[in-house]
N, C-alpha and C positions, 0 to 999 in steps of 0.2 A: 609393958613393952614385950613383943613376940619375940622367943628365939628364933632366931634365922638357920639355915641350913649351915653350914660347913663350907668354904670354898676348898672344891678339889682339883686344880689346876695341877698340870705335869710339875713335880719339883725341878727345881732350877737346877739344882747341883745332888750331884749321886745319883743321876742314871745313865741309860747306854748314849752313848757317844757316837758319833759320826765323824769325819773330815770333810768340812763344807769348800768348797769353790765359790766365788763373786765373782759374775759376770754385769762389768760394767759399774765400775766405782764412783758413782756419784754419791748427789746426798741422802738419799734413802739407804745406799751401800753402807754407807759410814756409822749411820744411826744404828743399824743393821748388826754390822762386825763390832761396833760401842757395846751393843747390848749384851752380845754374847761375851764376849771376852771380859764383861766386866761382870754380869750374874748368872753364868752359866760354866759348866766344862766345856761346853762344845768351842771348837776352835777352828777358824779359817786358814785352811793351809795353803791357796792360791787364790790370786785374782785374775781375771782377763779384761783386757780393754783393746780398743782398737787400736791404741797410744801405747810404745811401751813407757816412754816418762810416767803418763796416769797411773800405769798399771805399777811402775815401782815406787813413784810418791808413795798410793796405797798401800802398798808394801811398807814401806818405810814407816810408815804412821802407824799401823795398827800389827808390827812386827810378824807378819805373816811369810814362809819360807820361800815361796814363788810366785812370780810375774810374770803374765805373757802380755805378748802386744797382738795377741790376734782371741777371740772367743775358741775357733775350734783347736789352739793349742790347750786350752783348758780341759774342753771337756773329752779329750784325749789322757788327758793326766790321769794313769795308774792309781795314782794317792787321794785321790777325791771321790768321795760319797756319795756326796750329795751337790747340786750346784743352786745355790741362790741365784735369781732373774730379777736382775734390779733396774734393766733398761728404761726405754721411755716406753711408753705402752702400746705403741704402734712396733715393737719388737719382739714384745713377749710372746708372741705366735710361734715366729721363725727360730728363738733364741731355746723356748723351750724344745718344739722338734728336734733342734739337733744336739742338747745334752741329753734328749730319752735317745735318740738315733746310737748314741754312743755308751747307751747302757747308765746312764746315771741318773740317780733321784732327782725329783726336781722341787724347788719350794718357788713357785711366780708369784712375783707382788700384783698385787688386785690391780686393776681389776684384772684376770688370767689371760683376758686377751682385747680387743676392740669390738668382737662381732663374736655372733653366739655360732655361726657355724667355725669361730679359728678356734674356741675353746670344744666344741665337738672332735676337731681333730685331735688336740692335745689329748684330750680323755683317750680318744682312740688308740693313739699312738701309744701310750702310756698301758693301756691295758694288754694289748698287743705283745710289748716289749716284757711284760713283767715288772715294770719299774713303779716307785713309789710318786705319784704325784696329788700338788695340792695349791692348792690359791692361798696367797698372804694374807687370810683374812683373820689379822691376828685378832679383832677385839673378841672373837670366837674363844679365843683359848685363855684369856684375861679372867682371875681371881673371883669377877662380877659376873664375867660371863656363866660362870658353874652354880653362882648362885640362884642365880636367875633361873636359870634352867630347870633347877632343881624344885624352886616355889612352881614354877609351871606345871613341871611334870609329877610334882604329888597333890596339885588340885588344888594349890592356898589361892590362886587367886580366882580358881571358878574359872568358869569357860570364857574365854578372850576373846572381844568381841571390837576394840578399837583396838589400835598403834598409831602412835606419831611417831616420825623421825626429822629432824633436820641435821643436815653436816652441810655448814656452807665457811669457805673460805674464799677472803679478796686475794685477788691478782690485778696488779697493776697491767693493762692492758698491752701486749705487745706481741704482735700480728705472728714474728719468731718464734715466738715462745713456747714451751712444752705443753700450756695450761689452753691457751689459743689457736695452736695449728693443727688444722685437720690431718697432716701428715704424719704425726706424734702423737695422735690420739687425742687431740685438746678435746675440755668441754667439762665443763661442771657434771655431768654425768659419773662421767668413769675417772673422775678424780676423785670428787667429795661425795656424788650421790650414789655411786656405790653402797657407801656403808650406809644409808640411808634406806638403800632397797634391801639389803643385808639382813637388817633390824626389824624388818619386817618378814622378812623369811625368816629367819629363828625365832618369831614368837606365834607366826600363821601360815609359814609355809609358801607354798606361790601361790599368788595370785590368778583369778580365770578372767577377769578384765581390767582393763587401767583405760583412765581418762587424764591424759596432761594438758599443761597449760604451759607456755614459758615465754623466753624470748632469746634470739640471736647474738651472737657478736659480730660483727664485721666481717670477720673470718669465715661466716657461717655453721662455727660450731655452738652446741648450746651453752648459753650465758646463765639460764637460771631456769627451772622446773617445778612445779606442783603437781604432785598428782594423786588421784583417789584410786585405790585397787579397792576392788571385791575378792570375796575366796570364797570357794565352796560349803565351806561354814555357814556362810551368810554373814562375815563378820569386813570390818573396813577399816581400811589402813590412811594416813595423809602423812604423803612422803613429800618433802621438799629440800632443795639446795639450790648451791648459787654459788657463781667464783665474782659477785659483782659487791658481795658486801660479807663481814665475818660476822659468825653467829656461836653460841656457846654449845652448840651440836647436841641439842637436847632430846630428849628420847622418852615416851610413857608408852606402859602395856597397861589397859584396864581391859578387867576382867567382873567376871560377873558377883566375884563373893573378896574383889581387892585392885589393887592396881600396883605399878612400881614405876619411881618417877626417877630420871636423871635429869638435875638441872642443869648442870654445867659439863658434859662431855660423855654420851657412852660409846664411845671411841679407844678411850683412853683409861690408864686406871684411876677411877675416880672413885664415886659414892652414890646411892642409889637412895630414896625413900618406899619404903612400903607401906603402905594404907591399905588397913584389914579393917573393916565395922568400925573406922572412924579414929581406932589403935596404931600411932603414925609410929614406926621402926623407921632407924637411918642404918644402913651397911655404910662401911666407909673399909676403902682398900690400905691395910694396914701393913703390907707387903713391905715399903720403904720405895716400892720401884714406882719410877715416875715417867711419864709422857710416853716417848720412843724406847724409852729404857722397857717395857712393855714386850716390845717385839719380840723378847727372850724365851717368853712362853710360848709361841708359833714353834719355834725351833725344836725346844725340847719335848716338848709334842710330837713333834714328827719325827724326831728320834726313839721316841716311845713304840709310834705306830712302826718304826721298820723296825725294830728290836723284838714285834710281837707277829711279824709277817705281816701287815697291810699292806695294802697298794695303795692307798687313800684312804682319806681324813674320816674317820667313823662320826664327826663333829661338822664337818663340812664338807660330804662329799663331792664327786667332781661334776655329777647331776644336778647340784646343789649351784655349784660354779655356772653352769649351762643352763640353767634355768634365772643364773642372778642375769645373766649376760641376756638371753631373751626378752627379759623384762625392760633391761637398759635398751636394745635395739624399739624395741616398741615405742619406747619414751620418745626418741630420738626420730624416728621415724614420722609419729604426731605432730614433732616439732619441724619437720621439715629441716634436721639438722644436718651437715656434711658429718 
């Protein structure tokens, strides 16, 4: 059996701190404020909603000092750091703009925006202002992710030459809905294939073509995707999702001298296999943190990064974000999606 690398993810508790803001307390909010407040020091000191009941439910749940019922009383707030964007994703453009507008960090849940020139602005804006910005692309900063990285980058698996990904989750069909409306970003893309295209950029980088295949919803946003990327390597990636059936979001990098295989989530903190000359190693995340509980490590990351002067993510830069987002346009585009 191989020793494995070390997982070096930001520790949870004992380093610098910030005071975070939520904008827009739904369910990914929740999961969100759960995580930190339970394996983390960082603490949420405001929410904003458009609602002030939403906004002091919120409150009221996850004992946080302040509530507004509008976004720009937030990121007006003296006492906030940093601001979490947990909206619908046809927000995260305008929502991010006006907390860097007002001087404050920003952490936006993936995908950063709906279109690769709204994440252009955000970078801009951001670099411009001096502020710290970064896309939620937490499975980036997860226990496996470090590991991973780390077989990559000292040569155990030889030069990388395929990836699979799939992240596909069902959504019972409704024309309203977050996951379906072209208004709100719908679409198996920049919900679940996101991490999809993601997993492929952290083991080969971007892509210089893509070829997809899919199909519609009703709504005109896309239902489901495959697709084949080429890279400058010479090397080929097959990425697929779907909001039309669930799938165990499985994930392999083979390389020329190994491989590493997720069966069941690399999303999430889970467990990897490694296969070197035939010698199969299991990593399994032995943290205790589980599912969304996960999202803690984005956090303290990026309290890391502004404790040390960044502006963004030295793990997922915002080029990085602008480039996942090109690739998503492309997909979408083939598809003739809205």
């Amino acid at each position: 059996m191989k020793s494995l690398p070390l997982p070096t993810p930001a520790p949870l508790r004992g380093g610098p701190t910030l005071r975070w803001g939520v904008l827009a307390p739904g369910v990914i909010a929740r999961a969100f404020t759960h995580a930190l407040h339970t394996h983390t020091d960082q603490r949420v000191h405001a929410v904003g909603s458009r609602t002030k009941e939403r906004a002091e439910q919120f409150a009221r749940d996850y004992d946080i000092p302040r509530a507004y019922d509008s976004y720009e009383a937030l990121v007006a707030d003296d006492g906030i750091d940093v601001v979490y964007i947990a909206a619908p994703h046809s927000e995260h453009h305008a929502l991010a703009l006006l907390a860097i507008a007002a001087g404050k960090h920003v952490l936006v849940e993936k995908p950063i925006a709906v279109r690769a020139w709204q994440a252009i602005e955000i970078a801009a804006a951001a670099r411009a202002a001096g502020v710290f910005a970064m896309e939620a692309m937490w499975s980036r900063y997860l226990p496996q992710a470090t590991v991973v990285d780390s077989l990559m980058r000292n040569g155990e698996l030889g030069d990388v030459k395929f990836v699979t990904a799939d992240a596909s989750w069902y959504f019972e069909f409704d024309a309203a809905s977050r996951a379906f409306d072209p208004a709100l970003g719908g679409g198996a893309l920049l919900d679940a294939g996101v991490y999809s295209f993601w997993f492929s950029q952290f083991a080969l980088g971007n892509p210089t073509a893509i070829a997809s295949f899919g199909s519609l919803a009703p709504t005109g946003v896309d239902a489901q995707a495959v697709s084949a990327l080429q890279f400058a390597s010479g090397a080929q990636a097959a990425i697929s999702t779907s909001i039309l059936v669930d799938s165990p979001s499985q994930g392999s990098i083979f390389g020329t001298k190994g491989s590493v295989r997720y069966e069941n989530g690399f999303i999430y903190p889970s467990a990897f296999r490694l296969t070197i000359g035939g010698d199969e190693t299991e990593w399994k995340d032995e943290s205790g943190v589980q599912a969304r509980d996960g999202l803690a490590w984005q956090a303290v990351a990026l309290a890391g990064f502004v404790a040390d002067g960044r502006t963004e993510s030295p793990l997922h830069s915002l080029d990085d974000s602008i480039a996942l987002m090109q690739s998503l346009d492309e997909v979408r585009t083939q598809l003739g999606a809205k």
